[in-house]
C-alpha positions in Angstrom: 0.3 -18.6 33.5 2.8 -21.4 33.5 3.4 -20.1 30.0 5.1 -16.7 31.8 7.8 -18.2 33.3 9.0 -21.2 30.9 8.7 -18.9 27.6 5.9 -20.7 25.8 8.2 -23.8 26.5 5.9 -26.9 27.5 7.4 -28.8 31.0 5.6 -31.9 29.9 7.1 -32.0 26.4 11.0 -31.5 28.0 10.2 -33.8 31.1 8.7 -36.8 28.7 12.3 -36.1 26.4 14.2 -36.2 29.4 12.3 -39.2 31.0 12.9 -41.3 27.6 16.2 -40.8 27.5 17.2 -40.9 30.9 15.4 -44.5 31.1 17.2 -45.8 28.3 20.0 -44.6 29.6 19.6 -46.5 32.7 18.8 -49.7 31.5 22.2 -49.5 28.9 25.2 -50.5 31.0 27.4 -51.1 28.1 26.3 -47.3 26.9 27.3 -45.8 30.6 30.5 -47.8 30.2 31.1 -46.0 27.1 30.3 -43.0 28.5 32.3 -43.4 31.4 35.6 -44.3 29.8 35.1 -41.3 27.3 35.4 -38.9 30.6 37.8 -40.8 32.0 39.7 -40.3 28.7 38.8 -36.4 28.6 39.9 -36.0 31.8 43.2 -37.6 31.2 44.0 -36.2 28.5 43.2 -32.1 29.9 45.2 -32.7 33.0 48.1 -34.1 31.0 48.0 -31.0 28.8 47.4 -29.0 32.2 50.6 -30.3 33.8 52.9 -30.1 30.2 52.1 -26.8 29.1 55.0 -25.2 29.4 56.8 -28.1 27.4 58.2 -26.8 24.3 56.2 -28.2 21.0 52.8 -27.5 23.4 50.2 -26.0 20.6 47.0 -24.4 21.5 43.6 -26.4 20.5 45.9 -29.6 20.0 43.0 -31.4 22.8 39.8 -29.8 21.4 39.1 -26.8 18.6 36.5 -24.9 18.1 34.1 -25.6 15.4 34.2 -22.8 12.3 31.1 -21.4 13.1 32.5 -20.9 16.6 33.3 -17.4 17.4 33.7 -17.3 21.1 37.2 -18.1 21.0 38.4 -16.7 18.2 40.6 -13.4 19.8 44.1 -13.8 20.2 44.1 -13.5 24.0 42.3 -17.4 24.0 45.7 -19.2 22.4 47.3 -18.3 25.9 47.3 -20.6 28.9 45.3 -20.2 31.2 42.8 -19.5 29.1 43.4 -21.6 26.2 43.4 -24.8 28.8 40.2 -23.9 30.5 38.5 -23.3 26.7 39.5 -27.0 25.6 38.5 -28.0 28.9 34.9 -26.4 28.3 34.9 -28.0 24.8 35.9 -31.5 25.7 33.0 -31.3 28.2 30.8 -30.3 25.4 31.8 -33.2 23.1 31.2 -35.2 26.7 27.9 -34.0 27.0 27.0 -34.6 22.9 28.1 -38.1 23.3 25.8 -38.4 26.6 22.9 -37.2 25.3 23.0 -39.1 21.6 23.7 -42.6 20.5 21.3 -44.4 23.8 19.3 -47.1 21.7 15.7 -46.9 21.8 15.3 -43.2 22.3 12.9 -41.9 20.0 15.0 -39.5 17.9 12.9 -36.4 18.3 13.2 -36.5 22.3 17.0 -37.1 21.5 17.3 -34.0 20.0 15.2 -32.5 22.5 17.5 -33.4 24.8 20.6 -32.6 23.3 19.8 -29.2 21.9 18.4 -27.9 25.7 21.5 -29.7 27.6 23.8 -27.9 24.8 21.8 -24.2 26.3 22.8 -24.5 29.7 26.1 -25.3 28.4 26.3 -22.3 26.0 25.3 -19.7 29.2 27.9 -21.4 31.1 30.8 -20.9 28.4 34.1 -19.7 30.0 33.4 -16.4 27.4 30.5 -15.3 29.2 32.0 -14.5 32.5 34.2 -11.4 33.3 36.7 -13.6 35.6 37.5 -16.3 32.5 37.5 -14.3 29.4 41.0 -12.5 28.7 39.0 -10.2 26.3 37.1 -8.3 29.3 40.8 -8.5 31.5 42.5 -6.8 28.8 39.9 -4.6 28.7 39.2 -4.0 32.2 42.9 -3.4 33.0 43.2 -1.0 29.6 40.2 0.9 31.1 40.4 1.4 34.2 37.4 -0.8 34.6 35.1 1.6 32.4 34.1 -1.1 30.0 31.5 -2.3 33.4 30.2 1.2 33.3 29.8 1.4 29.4 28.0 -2.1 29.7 25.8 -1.4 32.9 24.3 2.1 30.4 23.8 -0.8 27.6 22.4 -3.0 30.2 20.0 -0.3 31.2 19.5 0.9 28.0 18.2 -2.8 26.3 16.0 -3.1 29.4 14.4 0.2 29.0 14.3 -0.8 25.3 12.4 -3.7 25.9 10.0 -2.7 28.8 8.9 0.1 26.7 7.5 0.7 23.3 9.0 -0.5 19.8 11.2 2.2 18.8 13.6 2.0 15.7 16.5 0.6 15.7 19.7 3.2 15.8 19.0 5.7 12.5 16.7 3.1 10.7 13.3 4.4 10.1 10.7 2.7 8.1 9.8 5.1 5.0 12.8 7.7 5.8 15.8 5.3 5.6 14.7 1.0 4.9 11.8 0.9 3.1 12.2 3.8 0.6 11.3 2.2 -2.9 8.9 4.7 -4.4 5.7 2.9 -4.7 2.4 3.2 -4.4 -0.1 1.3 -2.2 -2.5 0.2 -5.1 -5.3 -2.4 -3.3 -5.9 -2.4 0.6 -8.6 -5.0 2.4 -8.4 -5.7 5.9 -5.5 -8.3 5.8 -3.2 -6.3 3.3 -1.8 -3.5 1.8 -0.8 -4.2 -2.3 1.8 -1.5 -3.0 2.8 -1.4 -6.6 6.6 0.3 -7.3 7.3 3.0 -9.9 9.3 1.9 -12.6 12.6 2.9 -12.9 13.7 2.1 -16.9 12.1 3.3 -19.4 10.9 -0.5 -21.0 9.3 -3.2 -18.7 8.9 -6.9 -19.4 5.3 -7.7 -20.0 5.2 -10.0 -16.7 4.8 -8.5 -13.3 6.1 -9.8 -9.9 4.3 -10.5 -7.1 6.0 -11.0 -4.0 4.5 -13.0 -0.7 6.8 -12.3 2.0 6.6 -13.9 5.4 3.9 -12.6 8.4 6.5 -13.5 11.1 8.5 -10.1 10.0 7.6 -6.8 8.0 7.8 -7.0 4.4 10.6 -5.0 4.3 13.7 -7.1 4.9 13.0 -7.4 0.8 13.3 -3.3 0.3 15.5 -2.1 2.9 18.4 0.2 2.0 18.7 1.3 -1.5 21.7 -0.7 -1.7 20.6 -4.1 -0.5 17.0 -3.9 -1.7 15.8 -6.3 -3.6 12.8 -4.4 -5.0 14.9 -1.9 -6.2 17.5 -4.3 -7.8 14.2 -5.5 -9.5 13.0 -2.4 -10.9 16.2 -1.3 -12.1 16.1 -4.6 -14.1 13.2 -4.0 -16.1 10.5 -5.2 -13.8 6.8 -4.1 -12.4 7.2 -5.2 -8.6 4.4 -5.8 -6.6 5.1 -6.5 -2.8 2.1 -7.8 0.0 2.8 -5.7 3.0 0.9 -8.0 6.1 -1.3 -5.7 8.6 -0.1 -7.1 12.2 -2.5 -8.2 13.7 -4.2 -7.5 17.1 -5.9 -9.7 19.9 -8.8 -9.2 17.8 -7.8 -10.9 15.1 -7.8 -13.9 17.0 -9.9 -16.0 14.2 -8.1 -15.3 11.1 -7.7 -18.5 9.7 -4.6 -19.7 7.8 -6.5 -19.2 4.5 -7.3 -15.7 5.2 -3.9 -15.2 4.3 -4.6 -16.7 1.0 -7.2 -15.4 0.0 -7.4 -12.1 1.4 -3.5 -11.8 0.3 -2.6 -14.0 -2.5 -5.5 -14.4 -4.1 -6.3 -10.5 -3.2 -3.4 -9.7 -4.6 -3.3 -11.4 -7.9 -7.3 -9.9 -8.6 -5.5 -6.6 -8.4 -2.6 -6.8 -10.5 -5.1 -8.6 -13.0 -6.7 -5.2 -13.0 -3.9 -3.7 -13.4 -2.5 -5.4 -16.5 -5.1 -7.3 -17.7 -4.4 -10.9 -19.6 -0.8 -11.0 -18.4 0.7 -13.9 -16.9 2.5 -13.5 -13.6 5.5 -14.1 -11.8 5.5 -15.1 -8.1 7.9 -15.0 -5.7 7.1 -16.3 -2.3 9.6 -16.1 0.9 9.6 -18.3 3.8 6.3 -18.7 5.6 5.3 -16.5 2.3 6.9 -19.4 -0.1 4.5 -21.7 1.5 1.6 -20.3 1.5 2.5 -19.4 -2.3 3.0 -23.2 -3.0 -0.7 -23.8 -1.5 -2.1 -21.1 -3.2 -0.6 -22.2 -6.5 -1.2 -26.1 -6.2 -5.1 -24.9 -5.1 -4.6 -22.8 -8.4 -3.3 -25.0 -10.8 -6.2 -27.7 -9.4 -9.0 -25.2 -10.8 -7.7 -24.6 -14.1 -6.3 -21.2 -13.0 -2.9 -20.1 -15.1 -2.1 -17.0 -14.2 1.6 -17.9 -12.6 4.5 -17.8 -15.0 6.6 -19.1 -12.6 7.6 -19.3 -9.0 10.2 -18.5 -7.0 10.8 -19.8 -3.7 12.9 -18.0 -0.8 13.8 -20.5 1.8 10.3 -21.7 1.8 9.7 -25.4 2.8 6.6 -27.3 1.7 8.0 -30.8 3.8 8.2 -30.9 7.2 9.5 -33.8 8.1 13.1 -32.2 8.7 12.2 -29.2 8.9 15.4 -28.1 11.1 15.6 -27.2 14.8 12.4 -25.5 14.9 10.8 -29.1 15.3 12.1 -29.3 18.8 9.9 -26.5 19.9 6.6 -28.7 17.7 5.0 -31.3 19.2 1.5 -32.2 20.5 2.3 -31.2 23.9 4.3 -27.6 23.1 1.5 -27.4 20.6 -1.2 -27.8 22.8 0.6 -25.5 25.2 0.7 -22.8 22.6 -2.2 -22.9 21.7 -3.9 -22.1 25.7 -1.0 -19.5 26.1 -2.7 -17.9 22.4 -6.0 -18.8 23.5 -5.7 -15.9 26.6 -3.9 -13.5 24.4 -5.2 -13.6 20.8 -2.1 -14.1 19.8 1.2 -15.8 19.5 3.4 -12.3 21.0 6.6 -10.6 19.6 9.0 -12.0 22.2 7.5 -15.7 22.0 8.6 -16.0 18.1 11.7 -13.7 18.7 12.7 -15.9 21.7 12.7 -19.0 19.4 14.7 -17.8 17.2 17.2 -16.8 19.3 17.5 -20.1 20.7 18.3 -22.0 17.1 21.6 -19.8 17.4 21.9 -18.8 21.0 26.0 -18.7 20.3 25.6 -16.0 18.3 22.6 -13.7 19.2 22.1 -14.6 23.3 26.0 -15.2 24.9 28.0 -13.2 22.4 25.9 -10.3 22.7 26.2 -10.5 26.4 30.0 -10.5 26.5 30.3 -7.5 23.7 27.3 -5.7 25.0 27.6 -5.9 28.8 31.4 -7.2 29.8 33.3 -5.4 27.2 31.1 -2.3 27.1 31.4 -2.2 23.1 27.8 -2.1 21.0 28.0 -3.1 17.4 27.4 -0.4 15.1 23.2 -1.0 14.4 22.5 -2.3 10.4 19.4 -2.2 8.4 19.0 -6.0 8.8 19.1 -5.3 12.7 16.8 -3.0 12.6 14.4 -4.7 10.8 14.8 -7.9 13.1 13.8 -6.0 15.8 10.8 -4.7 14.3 8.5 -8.0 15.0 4.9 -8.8 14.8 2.2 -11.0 16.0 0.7 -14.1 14.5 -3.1 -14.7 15.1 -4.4 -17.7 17.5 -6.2 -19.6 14.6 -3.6 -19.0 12.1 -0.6 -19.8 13.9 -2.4 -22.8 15.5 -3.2 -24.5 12.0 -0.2 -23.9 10.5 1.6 -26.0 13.2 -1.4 -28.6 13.2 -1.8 -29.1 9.5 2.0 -28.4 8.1 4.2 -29.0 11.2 2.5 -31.7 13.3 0.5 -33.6 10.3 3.1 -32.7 7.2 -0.8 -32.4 5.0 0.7 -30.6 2.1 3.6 -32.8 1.2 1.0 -36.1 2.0 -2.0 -34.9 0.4 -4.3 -34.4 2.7 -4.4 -30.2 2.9 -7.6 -28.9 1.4 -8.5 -25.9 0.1 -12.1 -25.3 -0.6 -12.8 -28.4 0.7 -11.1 -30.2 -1.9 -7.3 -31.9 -1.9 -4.2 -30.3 -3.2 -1.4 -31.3 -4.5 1.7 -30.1 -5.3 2.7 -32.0 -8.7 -0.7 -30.0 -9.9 1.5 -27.4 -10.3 3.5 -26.7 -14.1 4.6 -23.5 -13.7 9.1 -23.8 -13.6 10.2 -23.3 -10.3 13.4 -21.4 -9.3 14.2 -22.6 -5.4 16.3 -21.0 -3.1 18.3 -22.3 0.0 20.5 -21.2 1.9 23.8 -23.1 3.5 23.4 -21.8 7.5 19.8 -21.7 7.3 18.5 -23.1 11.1 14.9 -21.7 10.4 14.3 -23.6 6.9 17.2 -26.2 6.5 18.6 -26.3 2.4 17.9 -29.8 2.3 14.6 -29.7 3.8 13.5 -27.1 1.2 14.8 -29.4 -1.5 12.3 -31.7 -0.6 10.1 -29.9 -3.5 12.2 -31.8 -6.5 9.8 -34.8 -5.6 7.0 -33.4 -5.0 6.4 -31.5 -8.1 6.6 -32.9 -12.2 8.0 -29.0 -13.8 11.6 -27.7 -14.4 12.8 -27.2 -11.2 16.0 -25.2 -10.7 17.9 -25.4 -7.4 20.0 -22.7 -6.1 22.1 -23.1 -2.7 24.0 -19.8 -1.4 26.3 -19.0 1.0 24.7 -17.2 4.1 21.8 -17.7 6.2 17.8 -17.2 6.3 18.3 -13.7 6.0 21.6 -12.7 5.0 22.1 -15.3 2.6 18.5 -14.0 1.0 19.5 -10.0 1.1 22.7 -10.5 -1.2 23.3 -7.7 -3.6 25.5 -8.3 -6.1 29.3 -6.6 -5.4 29.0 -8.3 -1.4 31.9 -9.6 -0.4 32.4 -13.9 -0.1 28.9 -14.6 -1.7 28.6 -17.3 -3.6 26.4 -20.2 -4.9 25.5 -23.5 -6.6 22.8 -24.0 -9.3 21.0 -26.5 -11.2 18.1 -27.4 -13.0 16.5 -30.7 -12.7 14.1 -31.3 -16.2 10.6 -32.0 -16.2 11.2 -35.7 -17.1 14.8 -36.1 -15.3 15.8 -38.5 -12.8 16.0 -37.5 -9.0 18.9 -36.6 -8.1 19.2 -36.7 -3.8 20.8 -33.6 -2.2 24.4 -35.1 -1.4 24.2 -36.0 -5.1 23.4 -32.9 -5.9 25.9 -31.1 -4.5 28.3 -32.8 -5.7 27.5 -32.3 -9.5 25.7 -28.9 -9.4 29.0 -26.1 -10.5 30.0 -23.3 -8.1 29.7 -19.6 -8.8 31.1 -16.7 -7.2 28.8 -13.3 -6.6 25.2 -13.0 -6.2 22.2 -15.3 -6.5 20.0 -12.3 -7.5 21.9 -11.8 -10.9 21.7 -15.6 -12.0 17.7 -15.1 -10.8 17.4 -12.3 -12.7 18.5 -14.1 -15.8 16.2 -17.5 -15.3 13.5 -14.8 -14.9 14.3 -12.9 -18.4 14.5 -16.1 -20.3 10.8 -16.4 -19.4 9.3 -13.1 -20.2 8.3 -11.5 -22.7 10.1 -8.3 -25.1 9.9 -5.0 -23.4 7.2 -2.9 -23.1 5.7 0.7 -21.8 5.2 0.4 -18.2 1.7 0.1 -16.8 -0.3 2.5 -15.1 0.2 3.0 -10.9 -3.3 0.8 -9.7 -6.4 0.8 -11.1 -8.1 3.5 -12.9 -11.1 4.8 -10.8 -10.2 2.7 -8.3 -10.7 3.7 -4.9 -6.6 3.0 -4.6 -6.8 6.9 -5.3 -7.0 7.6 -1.7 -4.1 5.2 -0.5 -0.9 6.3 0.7 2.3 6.0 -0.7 4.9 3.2 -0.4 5.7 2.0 2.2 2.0 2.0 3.4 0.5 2.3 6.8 0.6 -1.4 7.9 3.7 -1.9 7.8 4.2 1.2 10.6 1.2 -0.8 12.8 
């Protein structure tokens, strides 16, 4: 119940962050000082600029700028007094607040950030952007209108909260099977955890090796296939490949007890029986993408412990398998949040839509909470709707068992990277594997952090290559070669090489401009085989007969 109005946020958890700091806090007098000159400073220094800012040589920003990533005061109209002052003003009090909230000795550093990263939400909903009165953009606007920009964001206003009290509908033209999702494939293998759709091949040769990709659970398959000319299944095929793609079924309150290895078995391991079947004595390569990365890195160390050697290789999306930084998303993991989860799950079944979206939204509340307010709602503009929106907006569930062991085992306990996860009953471990790995992260990524996914160098003893592109968990994944300001750095670490940290590392590995999926393309040719016929679609006399075509029914559920 208490879940309802907090947004799966535990009290406890924030109060016992708040308490720690605010008791160290207390008991630092020299800290308080610090703190205390530093708004006396601020202060000074804002009403000094207030009361000289018509002197000649007065430049905008010369108290406080933005930081890059910054957008709300990008437009012209905020280099103009009032306005400009009142923005330095609001960012002086945020470098206030940081200060505040970081630096008090003896905090533990978790309920720091805690701390900082909630203090630093009420600041972002009170930005001077997000109010008609104090953003030139919506006076402009309201005075070139007439005012009409309120009526055009009181429809969108109406129109997102009839959006979100009703049911999922797609997102502007974007329909799954008519317009994302329109690879031409077949769903070969179906069990009640997956669909296995296998894609037609689109040259006339095929390397020998197939591709199996694990996507994530958390979102539809699909953000890997969405329009023919950012889809990475079809970039694949057109390069010579057999692509096969796990599509998740989301799951119900009913599902309640599928357990984290459900998902292996019933999908990886599911998965790789089939294409076995398919092209018999073949070795395989794996691709696995965030959530999906990990559980292909359990699923291959389990494998590689029994003697199994059907992975060629593996390819990991922004998949971390450490999580001892493992980014923001730690703030919202601990035993108390946890624990409150978990009773919230307990009632439903399941971890819900707008629990996982909500998260989410917070790591970059900037840009997908306050910005869309001022565009949406005070200017009255929409943004035109994209594929990639569209599929974020098509969510899904995560069963109570699952989602509650994944946080327990990898989040809270970090058992994969230490040693102590089992599969089977027995232990795994990662440097089991010796398949070469080809690692992706991204540079913005707040869901899976670059250097957190980098972790794997020492935790596995095979080829590891490294690439770090520009973008973010999603759009820095969905790059198609001929984007615009993509580029990337790449290198491979040898089997018996030293270990070479991540600062190090990005120092010395070169820079390359274009697309990651070309130079994977090539690490992937170097390690197949000459060209053959295509295989068959599925298995002969298989019951696959009777399955749909791509893109499956689970994905529509």
């Amino acid at each position: 119940m208490v879940a309802r109005f907090t947004g799966g946020i535990s009290p406890v958890a924030l109060s016992l962050a708040y308490i720690d700091w605010a008791a160290h806090l207390a008991a630092a007098p020299q800290r308080q000082t610090e703190i205390a000159q530093e708004a006396i400073r601020g202060v000074g220094k804002w009403i000094d600029a207030v009361l000289h800012y018509a002197a000649p040589g007065q430049k905008p920003w010369s108290l406080a700028r933005p930081q890059p990533q910054d957008r709300r005061f990008a437009a012209p109209q905020w280099q103009s007094p009032p306005f400009n002052l009142l923005a330095q003003g609001f960012l002086l009090g945020e470098q206030w607040w940081h200060t505040t909230t970081t630096g008090v000795r003896g905090v533990a550093p978790a309920n720091e950030a805690v701390v900082e990263f909630s203090v630093r939400q009420v600041l972002d909903m009170l930005a001077p952007s997000n109010f008609a009165a104090t953003n030139p953009e919506v006076l402009e606007k309201t005075f070139q209108s007439g005012g009409e920009n309120f009526v055009f964001g009181w429809q969108n206003w109406c129109s997102d909260l009839t959006r979100a009290l009703g049911p999922a509908k797609p997102e502007g033209d974007y329909i799954v099977g008519e317009t994302v999702a329109t690879s031409r494939g077949k769903v070969v293998f179906r069990n009640e955890l997956i669909e296995l759709i296998q894609y037609f091949p689109t040259t006339g040769k095929v390397h020998p090796e197939p591709i199996l990709i694990v996507p994530a659970w958390i979102m539809k398959y699909y953000i890997l296939d969405l329009s023919p000319h950012n889809s990475l299944v079809k970039y694949l095929t057109g390069e010579g490949f057999t692509v096969f793609m796990i599509s998740w079924r989301n799951p119900g309150p009913d599902d309640r007890d599928i357990a984290f290895d459900d998902y292996r078995t019933l999908g990886v391991m599911a998965a790789l029986a089939t294409i076995e079947a398919v092209v018999p004595g073949r070795q395989i390569h794996a691709l696995g993408y965030c959530l999906g990365g990990t559980l292909l890195s359990i699923a291959a160390a389990a494998m590689a412990r029994d003697g199994d050697n059907r992975l060629k290789s593996i390819t990991l999306l922004a998949a971390q398998t450490d999580f001892t930084e493992a980014g923001e998303m730690t703030l919202f993991i601990n035993e108390s949040q946890v624990a409150f989860l978990e009773d919230m799950m307990w009632q439903r079944g399941v971890l819900d839509t707008t629990q996982m979206a909500g998260a989410f939204q917070l790591l970059r509340s900037n840009d997908l909470i306050w910005s869309r307010v001022s565009r949406d709602y005070l200017l009255g503009e929409r943004s035109p709707p994209s594929d990639l929106m569209a599929w974020n907006a098509d969510a899904t569930r995560l069963p109570y068992r699952m989602h509650s062991e994944y946080l327990r085992k990898l989040f809270l306990h970090n058992d994969l990277a230490e040693g102590r996860y089992l599969v089977d009953g027995k232990s795994i471990a990662m440097s089991d594997i010796r398949a070469p790995l080809f690692v992706v992260g991204t540079v913005r990524d707040h869901v899976a952090p670059w250097k957190s996914v980098y972790k794997i160098h020492y935790q596995v003893d095979v080829d590891v290559t490294f690439l770090l592109t520009s973008g973010g968990h999603n759009a820095g994944i969905v790059a198609p070669p001929g984007g615009q300001d993509r580029s990337y750095q790449v290198k491979t670490k040898a089997e018996h090489e030293p270990y070479l940290g991540p600062d190090e590392w990005l120092k010395a590995a070169p820079q390359a401009e274009g697309s990651w999926w070309s130079e994977w393309t090539r690490w992937l040719t170097a390690r197949s085989g000459e060209a053959c016929e295509p295989p068959r679609i599925g298995v002969a006399g298989s019951e696959a007969q009777g399955l749909p075509d791509a893109p499956g029914d689970y994905v529509r559920l």
